[in-house]
C-alpha positions in Angstrom: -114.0 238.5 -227.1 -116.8 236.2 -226.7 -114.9 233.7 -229.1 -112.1 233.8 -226.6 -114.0 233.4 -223.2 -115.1 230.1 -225.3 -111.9 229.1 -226.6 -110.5 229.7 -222.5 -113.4 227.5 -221.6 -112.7 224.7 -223.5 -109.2 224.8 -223.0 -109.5 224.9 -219.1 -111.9 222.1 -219.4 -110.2 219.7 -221.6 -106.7 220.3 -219.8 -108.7 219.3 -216.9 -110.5 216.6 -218.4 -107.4 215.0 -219.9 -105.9 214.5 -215.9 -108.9 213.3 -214.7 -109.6 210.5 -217.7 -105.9 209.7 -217.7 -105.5 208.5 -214.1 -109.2 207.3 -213.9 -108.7 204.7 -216.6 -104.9 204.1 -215.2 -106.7 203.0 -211.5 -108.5 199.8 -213.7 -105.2 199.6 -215.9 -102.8 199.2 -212.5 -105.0 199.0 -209.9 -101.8 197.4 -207.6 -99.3 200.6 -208.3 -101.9 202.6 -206.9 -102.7 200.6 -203.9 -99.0 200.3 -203.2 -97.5 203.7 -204.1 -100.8 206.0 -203.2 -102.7 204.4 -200.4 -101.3 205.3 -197.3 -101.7 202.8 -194.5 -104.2 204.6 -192.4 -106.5 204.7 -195.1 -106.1 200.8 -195.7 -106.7 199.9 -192.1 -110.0 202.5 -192.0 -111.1 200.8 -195.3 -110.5 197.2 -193.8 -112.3 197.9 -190.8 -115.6 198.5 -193.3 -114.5 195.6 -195.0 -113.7 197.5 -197.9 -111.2 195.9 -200.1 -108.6 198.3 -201.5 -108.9 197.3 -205.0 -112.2 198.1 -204.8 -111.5 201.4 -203.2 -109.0 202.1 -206.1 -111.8 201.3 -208.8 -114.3 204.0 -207.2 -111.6 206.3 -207.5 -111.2 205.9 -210.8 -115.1 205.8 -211.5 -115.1 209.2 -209.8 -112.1 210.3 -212.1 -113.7 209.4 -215.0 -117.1 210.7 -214.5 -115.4 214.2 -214.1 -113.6 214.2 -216.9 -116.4 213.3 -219.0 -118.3 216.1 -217.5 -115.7 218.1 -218.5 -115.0 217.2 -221.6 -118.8 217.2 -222.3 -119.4 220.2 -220.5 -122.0 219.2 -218.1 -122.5 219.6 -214.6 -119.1 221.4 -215.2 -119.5 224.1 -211.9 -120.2 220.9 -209.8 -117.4 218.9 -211.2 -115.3 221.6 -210.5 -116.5 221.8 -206.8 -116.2 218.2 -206.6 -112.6 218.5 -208.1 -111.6 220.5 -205.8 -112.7 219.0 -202.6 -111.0 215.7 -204.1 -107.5 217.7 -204.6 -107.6 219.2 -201.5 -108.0 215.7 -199.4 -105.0 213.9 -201.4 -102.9 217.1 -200.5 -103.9 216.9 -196.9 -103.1 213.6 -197.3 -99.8 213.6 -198.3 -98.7 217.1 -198.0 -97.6 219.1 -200.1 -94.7 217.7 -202.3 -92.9 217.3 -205.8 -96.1 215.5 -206.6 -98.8 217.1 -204.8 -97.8 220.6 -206.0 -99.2 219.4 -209.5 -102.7 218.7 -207.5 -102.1 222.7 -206.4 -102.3 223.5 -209.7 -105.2 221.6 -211.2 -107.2 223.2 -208.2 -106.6 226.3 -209.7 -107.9 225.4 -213.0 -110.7 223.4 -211.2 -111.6 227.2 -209.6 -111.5 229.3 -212.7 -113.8 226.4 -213.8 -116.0 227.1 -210.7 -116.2 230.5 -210.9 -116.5 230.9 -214.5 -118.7 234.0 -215.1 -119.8 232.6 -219.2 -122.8 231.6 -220.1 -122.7 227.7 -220.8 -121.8 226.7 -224.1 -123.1 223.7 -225.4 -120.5 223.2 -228.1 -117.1 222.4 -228.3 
């Protein structure tokens, strides 16, 4: 059982970990199709009034993406990636509603909250 509650682990973390990393890295790849398709123009006009360009909004975004997914996939800091995770899911669905899209975001919360509430002892293997 123990060998399962491992495997589960992994599996929740690396399913996670491969979302995160893959629009973290796509924010540097297409830094324009996110500003245009995902940045709603409230947030643009609160980011210019701080002088914040939204490129550079875009790249902390996907900093943030990518340092939780290599928490995950490393398995470190993993209960406050989760946390983290989930706070982050939770404003782009209050930000857009929930959707077609969005409802994927619904999902990844849930694995982001058996990740939180995981009862294991850390393993520090993969």
């Amino acid at each position: 059982m123990l060998n399962s509650l491992k495997t589960s682990h992994l599996f929740l973390r690396l399913g996670l970990a491969l979302v995160f990393l893959w629009f973290g890295i796509d924010k540097f790849v297409h830094p324009d199709y996110w500003i245009n398709a995902w940045m709603p123009l409230w947030l643009q006009n609160i980011l210019g009034r701080f002088n914040i360009r939204n490129p550079n909004f875009v790249y902390a975004n996907g900093i943030f993406e990518v340092v939780l997914g290599l928490g995950f996939v490393f398995n470190i800091f993993v209960k406050l990636f989760a946390l983290l995770a989930v706070l982050f899911l939770l404003l782009i669905i209050l930000s857009f509603g929930l959707n077609e899209v969005t409802i994927r975001d619904a999902g990844l919360i849930g694995t982001a909250l058996a990740l939180l509430f995981w009862n294991g002892r850390k393993s520090h293997t993969f």
